[in-house]
N, CA, C and O atoms as CSV, one atom per row, in Angstrom:
chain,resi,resn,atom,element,x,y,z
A,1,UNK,N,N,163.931,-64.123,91.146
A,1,UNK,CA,C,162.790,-63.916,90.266
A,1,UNK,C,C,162.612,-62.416,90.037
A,1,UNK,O,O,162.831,-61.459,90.779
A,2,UNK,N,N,162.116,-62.503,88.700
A,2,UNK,CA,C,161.754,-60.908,88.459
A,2,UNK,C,C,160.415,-60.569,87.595
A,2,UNK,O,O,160.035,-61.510,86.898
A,3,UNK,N,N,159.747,-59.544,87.536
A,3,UNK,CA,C,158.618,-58.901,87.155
A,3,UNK,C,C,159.370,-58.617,85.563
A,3,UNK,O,O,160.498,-58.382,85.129
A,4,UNK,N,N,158.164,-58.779,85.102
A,4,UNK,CA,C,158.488,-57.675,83.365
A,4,UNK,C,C,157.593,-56.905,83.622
A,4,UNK,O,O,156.872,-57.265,84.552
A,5,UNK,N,N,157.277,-55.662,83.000
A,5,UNK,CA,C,156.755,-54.166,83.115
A,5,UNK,C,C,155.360,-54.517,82.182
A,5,UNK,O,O,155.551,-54.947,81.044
A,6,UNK,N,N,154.093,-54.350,82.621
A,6,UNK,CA,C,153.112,-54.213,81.691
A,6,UNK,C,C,153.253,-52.791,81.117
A,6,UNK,O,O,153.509,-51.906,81.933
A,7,UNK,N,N,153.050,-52.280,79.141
A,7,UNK,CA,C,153.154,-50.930,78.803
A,7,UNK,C,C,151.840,-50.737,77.966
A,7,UNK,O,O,151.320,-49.651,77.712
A,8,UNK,N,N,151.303,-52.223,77.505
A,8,UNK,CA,C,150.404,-51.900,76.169
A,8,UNK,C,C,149.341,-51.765,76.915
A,8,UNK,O,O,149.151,-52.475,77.903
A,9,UNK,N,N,148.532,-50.842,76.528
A,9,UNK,CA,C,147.226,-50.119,76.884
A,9,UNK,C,C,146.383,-51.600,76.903
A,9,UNK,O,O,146.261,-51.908,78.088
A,10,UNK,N,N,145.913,-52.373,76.249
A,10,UNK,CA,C,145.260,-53.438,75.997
A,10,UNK,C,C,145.532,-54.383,77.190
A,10,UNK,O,O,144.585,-54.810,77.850
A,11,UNK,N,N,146.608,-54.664,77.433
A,11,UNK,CA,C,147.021,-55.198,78.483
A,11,UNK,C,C,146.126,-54.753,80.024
A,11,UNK,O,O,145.405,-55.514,80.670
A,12,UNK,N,N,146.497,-53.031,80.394
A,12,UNK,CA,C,145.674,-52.677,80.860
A,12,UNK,C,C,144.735,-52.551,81.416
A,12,UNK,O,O,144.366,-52.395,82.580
A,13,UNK,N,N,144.130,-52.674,79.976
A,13,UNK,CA,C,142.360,-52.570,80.261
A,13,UNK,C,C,141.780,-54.194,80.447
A,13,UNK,O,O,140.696,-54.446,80.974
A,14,UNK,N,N,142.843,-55.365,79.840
A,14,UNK,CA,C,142.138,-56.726,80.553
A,14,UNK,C,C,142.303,-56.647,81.480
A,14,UNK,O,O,141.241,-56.912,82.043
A,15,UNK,N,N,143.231,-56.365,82.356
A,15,UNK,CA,C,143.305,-56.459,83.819
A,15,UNK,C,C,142.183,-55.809,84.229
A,15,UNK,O,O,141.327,-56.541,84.725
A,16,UNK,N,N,141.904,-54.494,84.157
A,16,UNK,CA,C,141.110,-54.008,84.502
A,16,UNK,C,C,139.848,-54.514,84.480
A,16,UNK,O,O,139.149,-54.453,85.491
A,17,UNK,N,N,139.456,-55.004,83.469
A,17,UNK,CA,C,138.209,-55.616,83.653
A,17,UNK,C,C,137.759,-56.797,83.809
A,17,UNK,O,O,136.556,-56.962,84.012
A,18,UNK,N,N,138.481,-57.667,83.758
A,18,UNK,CA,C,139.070,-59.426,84.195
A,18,UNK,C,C,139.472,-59.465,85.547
A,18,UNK,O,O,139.347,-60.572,86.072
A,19,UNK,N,N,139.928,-58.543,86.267
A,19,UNK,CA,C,141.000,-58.880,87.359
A,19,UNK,C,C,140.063,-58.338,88.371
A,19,UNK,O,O,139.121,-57.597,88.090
A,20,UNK,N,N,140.462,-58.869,89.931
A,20,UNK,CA,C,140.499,-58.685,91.128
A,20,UNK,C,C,140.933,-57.364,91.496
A,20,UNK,O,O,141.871,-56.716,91.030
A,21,UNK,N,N,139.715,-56.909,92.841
A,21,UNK,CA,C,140.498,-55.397,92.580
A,21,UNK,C,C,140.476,-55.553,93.904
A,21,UNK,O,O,139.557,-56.235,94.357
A,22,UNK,N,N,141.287,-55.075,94.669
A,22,UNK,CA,C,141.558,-54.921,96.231
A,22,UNK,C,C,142.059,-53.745,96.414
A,22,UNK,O,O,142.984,-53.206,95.807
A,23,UNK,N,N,141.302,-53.285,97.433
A,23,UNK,CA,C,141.076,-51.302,97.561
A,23,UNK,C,C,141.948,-51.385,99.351
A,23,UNK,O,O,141.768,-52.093,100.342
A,24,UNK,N,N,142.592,-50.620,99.119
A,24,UNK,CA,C,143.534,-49.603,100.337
A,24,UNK,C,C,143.746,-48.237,100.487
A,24,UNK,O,O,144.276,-47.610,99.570
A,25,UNK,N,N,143.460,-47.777,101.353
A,25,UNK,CA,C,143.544,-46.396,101.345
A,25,UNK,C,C,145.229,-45.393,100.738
A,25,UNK,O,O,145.384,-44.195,100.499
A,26,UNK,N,N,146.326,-46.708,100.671
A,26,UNK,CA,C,147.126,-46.102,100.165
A,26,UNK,C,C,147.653,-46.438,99.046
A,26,UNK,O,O,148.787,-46.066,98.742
A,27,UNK,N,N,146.638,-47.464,97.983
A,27,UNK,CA,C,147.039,-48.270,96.620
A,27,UNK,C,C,146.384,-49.252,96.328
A,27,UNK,O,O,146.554,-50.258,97.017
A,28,UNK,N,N,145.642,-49.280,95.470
A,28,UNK,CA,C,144.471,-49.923,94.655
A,28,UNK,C,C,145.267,-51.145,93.647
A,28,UNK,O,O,146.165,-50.862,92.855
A,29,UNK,N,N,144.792,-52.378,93.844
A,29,UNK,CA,C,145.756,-53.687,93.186
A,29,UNK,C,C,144.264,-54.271,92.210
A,29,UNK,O,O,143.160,-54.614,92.633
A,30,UNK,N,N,144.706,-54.214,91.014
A,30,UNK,CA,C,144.064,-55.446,90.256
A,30,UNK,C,C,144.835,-56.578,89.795
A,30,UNK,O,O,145.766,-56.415,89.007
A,31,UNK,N,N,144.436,-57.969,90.333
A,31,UNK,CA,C,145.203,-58.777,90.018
A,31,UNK,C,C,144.247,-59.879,89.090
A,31,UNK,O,O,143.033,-60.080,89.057
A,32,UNK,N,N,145.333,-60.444,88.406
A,32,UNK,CA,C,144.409,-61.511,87.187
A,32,UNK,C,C,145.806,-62.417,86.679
A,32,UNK,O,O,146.957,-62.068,86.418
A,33,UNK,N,N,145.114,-63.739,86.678
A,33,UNK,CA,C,146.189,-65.326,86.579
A,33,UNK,C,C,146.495,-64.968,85.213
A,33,UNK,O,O,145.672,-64.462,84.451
A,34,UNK,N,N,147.619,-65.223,84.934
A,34,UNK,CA,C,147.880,-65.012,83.153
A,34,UNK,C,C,148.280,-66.432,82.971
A,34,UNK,O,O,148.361,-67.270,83.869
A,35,UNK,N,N,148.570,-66.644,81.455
A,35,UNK,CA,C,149.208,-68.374,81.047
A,35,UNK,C,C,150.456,-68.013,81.062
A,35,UNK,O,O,151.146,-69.017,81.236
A,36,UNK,N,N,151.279,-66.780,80.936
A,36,UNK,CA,C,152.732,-66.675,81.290
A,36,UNK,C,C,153.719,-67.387,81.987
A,36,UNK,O,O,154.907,-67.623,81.766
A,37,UNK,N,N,152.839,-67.706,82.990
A,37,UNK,CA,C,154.107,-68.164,84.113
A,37,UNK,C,C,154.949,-67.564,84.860
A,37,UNK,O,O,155.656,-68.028,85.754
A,38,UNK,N,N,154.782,-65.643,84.148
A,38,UNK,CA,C,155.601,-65.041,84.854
A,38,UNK,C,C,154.662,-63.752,85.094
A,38,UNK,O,O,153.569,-63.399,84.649
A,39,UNK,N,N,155.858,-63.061,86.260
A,39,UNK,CA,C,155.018,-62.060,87.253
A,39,UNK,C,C,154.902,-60.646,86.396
A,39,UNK,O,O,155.983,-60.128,86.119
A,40,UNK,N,N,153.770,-60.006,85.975
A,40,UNK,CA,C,153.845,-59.196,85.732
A,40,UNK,C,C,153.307,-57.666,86.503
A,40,UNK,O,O,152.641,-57.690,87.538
A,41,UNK,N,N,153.686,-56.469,85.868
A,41,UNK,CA,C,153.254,-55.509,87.086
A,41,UNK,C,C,153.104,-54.061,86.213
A,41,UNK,O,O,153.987,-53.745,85.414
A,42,UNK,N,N,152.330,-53.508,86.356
A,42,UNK,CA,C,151.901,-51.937,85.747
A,42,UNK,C,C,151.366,-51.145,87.034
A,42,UNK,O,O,150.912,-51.766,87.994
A,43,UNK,N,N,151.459,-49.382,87.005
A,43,UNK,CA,C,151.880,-48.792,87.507
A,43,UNK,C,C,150.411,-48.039,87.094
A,43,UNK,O,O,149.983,-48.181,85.948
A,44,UNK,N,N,149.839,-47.419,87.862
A,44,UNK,CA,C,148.946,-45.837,87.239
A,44,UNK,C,C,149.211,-44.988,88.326
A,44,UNK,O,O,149.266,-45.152,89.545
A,45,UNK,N,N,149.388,-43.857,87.421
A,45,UNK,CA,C,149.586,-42.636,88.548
A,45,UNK,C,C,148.662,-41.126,87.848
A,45,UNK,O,O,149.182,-40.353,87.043
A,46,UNK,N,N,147.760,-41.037,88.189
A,46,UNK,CA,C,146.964,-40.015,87.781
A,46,UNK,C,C,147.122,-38.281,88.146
A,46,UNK,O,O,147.780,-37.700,89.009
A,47,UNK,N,N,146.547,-37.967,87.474
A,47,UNK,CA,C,147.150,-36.217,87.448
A,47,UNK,C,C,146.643,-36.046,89.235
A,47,UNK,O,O,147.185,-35.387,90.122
A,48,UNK,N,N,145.620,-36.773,89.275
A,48,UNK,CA,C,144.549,-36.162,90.695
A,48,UNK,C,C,146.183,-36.399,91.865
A,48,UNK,O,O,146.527,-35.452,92.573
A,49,UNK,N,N,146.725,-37.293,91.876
A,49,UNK,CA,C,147.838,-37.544,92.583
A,49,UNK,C,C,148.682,-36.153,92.756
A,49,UNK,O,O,149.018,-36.074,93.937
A,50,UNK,N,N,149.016,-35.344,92.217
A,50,UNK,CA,C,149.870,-34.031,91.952
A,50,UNK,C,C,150.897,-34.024,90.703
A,50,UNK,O,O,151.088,-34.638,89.653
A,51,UNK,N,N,151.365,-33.108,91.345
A,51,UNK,CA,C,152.410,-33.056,89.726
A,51,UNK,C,C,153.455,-34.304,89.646
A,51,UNK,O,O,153.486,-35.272,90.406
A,52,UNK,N,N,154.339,-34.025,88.490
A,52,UNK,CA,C,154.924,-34.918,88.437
A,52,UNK,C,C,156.319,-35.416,89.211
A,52,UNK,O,O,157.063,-36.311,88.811
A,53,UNK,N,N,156.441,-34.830,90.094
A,53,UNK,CA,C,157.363,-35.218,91.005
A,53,UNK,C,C,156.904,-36.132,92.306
A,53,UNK,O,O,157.511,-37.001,92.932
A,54,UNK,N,N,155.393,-35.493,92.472
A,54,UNK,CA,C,154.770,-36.443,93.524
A,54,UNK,C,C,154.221,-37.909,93.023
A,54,UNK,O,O,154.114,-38.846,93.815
A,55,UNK,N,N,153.821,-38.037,91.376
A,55,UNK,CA,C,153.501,-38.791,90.533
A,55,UNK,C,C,154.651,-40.080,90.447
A,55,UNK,O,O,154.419,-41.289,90.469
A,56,UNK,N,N,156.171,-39.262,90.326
A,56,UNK,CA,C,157.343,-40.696,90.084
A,56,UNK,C,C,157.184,-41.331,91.440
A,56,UNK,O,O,156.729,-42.472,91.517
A,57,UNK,N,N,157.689,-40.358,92.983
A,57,UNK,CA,C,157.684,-40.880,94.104
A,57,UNK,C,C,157.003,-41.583,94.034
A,57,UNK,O,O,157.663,-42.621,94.091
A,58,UNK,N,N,155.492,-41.969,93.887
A,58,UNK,CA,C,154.271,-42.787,94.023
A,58,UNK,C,C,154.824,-43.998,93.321
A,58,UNK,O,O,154.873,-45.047,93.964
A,59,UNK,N,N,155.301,-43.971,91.909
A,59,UNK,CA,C,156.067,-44.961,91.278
A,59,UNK,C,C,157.128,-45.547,92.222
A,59,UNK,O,O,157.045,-46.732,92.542
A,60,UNK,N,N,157.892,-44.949,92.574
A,60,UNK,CA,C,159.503,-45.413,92.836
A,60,UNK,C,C,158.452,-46.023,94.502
A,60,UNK,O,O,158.652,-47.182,94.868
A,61,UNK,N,N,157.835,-45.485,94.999
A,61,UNK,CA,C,157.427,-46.261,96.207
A,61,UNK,C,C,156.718,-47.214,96.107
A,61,UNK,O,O,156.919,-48.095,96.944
A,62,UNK,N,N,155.773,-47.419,95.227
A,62,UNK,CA,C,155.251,-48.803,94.809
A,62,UNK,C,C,155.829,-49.548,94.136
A,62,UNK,O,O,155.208,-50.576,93.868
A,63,UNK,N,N,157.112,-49.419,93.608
A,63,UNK,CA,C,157.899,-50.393,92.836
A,63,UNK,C,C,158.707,-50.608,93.927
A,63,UNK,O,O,158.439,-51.796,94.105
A,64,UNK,N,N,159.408,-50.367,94.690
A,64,UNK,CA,C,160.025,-50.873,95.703
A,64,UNK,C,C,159.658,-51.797,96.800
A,64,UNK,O,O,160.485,-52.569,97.285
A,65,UNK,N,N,158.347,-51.724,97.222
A,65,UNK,CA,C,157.279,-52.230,97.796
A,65,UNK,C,C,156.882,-53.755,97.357
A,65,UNK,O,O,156.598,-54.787,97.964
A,66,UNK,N,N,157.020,-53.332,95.879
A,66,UNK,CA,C,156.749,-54.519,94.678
A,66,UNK,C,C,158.158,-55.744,95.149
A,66,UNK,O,O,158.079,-56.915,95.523
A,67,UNK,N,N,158.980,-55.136,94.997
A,67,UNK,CA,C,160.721,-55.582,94.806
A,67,UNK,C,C,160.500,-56.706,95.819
A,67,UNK,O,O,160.442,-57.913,95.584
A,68,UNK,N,N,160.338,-55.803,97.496
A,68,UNK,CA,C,160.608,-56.787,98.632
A,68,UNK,C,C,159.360,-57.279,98.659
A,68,UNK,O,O,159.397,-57.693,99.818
A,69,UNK,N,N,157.792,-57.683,98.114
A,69,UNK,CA,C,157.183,-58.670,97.937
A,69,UNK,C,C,157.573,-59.901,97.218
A,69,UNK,O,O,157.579,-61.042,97.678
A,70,UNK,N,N,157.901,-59.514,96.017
A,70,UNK,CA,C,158.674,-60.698,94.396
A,70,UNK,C,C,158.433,-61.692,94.822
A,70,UNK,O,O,157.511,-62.411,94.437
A,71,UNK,N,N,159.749,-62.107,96.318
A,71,UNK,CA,C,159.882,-63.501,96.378
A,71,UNK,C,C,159.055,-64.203,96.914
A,71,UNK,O,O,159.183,-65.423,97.018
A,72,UNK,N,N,157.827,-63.374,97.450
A,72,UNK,CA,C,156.747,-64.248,98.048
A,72,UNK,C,C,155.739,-64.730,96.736
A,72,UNK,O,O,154.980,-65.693,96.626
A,73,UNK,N,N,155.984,-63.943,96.073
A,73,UNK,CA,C,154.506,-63.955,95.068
A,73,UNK,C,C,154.618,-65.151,94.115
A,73,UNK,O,O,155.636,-65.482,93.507
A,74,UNK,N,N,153.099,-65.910,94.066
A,74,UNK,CA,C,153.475,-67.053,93.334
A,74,UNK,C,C,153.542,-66.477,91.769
A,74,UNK,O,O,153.290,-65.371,91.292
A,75,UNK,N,N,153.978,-67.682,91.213
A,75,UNK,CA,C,154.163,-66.696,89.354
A,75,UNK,C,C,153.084,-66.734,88.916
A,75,UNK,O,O,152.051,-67.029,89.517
A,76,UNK,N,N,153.232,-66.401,87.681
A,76,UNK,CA,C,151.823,-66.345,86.784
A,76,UNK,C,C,150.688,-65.628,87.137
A,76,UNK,O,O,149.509,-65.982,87.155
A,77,UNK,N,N,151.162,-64.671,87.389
A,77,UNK,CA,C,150.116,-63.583,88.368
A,77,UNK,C,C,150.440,-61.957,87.077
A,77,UNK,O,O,151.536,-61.550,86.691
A,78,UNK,N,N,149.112,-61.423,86.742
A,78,UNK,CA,C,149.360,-59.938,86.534
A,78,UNK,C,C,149.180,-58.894,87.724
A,78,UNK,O,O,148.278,-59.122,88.530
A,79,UNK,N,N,150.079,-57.620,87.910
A,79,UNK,CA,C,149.200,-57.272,88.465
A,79,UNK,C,C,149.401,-55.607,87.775
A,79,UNK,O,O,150.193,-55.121,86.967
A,80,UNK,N,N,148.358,-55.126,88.485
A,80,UNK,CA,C,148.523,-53.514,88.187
A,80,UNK,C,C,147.904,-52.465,89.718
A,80,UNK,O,O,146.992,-52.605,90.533
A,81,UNK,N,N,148.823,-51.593,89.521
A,81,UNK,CA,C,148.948,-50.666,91.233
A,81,UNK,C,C,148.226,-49.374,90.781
A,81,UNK,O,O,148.650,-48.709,89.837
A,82,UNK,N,N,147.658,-49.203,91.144
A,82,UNK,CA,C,146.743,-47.000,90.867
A,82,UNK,C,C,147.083,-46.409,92.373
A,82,UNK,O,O,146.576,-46.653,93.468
A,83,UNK,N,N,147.981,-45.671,92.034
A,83,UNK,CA,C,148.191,-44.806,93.376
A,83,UNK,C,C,147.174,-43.968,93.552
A,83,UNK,O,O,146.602,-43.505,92.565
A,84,UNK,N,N,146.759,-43.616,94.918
A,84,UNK,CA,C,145.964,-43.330,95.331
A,84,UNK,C,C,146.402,-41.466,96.400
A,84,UNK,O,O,147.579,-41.124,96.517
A,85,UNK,N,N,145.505,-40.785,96.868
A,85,UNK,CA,C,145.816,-39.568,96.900
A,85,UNK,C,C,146.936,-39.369,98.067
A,85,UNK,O,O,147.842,-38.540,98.151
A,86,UNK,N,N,146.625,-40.217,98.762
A,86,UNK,CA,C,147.931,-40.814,100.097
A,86,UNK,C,C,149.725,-41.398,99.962
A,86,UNK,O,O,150.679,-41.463,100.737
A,87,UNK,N,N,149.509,-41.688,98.737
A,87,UNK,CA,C,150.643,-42.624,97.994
A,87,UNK,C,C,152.271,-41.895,98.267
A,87,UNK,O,O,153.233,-42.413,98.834
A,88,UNK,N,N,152.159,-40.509,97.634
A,88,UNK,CA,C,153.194,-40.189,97.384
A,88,UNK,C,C,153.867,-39.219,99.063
A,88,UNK,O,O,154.915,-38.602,99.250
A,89,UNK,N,N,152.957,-39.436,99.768
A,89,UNK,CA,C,153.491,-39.032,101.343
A,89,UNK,C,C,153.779,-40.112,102.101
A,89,UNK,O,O,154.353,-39.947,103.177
A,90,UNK,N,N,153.423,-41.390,101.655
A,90,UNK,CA,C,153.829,-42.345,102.993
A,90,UNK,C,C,155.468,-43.164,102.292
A,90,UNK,O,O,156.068,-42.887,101.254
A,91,UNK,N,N,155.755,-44.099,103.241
A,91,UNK,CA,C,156.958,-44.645,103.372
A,91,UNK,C,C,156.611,-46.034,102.529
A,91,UNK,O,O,155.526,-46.612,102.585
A,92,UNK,N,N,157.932,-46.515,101.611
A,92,UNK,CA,C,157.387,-47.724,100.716
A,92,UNK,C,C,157.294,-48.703,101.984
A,92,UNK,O,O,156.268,-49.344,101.758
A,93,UNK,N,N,157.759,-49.095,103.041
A,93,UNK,CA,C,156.727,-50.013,103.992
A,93,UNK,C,C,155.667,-49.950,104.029
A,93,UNK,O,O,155.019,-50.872,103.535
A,94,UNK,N,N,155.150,-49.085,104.496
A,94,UNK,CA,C,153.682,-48.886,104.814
A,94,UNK,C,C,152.829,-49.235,103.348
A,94,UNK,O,O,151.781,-49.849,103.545
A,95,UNK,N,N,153.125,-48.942,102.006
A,95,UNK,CA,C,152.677,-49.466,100.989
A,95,UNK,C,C,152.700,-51.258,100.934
A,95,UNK,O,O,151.913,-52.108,100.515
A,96,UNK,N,N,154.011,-51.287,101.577
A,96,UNK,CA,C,154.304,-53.076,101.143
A,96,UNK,C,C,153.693,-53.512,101.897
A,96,UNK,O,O,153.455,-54.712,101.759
A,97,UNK,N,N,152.915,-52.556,103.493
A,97,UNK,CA,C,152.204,-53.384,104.133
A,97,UNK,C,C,150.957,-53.849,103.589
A,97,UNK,O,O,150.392,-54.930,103.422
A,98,UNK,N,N,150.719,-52.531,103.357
A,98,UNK,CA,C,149.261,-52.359,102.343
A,98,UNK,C,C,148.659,-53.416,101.554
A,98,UNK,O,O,147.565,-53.977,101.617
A,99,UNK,N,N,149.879,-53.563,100.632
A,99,UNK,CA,C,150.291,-54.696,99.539
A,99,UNK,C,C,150.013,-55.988,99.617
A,99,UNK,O,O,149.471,-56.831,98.903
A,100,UNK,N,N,150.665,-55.925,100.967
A,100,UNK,CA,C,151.093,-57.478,101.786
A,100,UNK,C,C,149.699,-58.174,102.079
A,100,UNK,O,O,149.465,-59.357,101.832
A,101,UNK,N,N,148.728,-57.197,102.690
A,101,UNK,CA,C,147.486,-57.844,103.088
A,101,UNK,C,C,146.489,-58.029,102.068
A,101,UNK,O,O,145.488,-58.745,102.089
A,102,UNK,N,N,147.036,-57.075,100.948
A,102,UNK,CA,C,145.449,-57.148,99.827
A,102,UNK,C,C,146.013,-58.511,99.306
A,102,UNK,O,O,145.232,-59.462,99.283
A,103,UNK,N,N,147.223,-58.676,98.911
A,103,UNK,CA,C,147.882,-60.071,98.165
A,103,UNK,C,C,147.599,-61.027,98.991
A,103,UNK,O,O,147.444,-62.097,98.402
A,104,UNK,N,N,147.403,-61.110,100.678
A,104,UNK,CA,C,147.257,-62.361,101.331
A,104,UNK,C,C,145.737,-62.548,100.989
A,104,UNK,O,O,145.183,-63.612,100.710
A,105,UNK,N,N,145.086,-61.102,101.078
A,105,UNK,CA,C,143.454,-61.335,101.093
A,105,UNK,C,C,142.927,-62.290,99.694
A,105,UNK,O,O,141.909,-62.981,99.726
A,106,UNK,N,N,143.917,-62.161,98.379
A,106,UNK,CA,C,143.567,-62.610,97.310
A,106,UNK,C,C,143.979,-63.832,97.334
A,106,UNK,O,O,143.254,-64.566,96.662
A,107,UNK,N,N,145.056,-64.475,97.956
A,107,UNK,CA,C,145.716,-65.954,97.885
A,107,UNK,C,C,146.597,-66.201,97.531
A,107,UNK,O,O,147.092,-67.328,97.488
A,108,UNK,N,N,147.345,-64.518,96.934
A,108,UNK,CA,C,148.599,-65.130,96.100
A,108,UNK,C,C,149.958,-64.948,96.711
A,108,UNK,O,O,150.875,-65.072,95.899
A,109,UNK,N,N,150.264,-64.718,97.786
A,109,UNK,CA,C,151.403,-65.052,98.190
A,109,UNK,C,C,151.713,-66.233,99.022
A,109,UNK,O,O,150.899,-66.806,99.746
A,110,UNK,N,N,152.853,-66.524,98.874
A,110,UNK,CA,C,153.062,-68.017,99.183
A,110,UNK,C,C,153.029,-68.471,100.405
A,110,UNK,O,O,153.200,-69.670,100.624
């Protein structure tokens, strides 16, 4: 199984304001059921994070994090990740742990 990339701003902002938000000190998850059927996933990485080298890391570590969750996650799920000021210093485990518990706290892994 695989994720498609949320890009359209609109997209976004339903999550954002439709969706479940589950707060961690190292990555902020809004999640919301779509009629898709399939898993989707968007990324925010804000200037407050640092420049843009500390900005991709934050990416490339929450997408990896993302990767070795996938096969747990049931489908038809959006979600979207906001790295947070901690993000781009820790290890993508420690994110997937992160991950692991806000997704159990919500119901959606299997």
């Amino acid at each position: 199984m695989d994720y498609v990339p949320i890009k359209e701003n609109r997209d976004f902002r339903h999550i954002y304001s439709r969706g479940k938000n589950l707060v961690s000190p190292v990555i902020v998850c809004y999640a919301l059921k779509n009629r898709f059927g399939r898993v989707r996933m968007g990324i925010t990485t804000s200037k407050r994070i640092g420049n843009a080298v500390k900005r991709n890391r934050s990416r490339r570590v929450i997408r990896a994090a993302f990767r070795e969750l996938l096969p747990r996650i049931k489908p038809g799920y959006d979600f979207i990740f906001v790295a947070r000021a901690k993000t781009p210093y820790v290890k993508s485990t420690s994110v997937q742990h992160a991950m692991e518990q806000q997704l159990h706290k919500a119901g959606i892994l299997k």
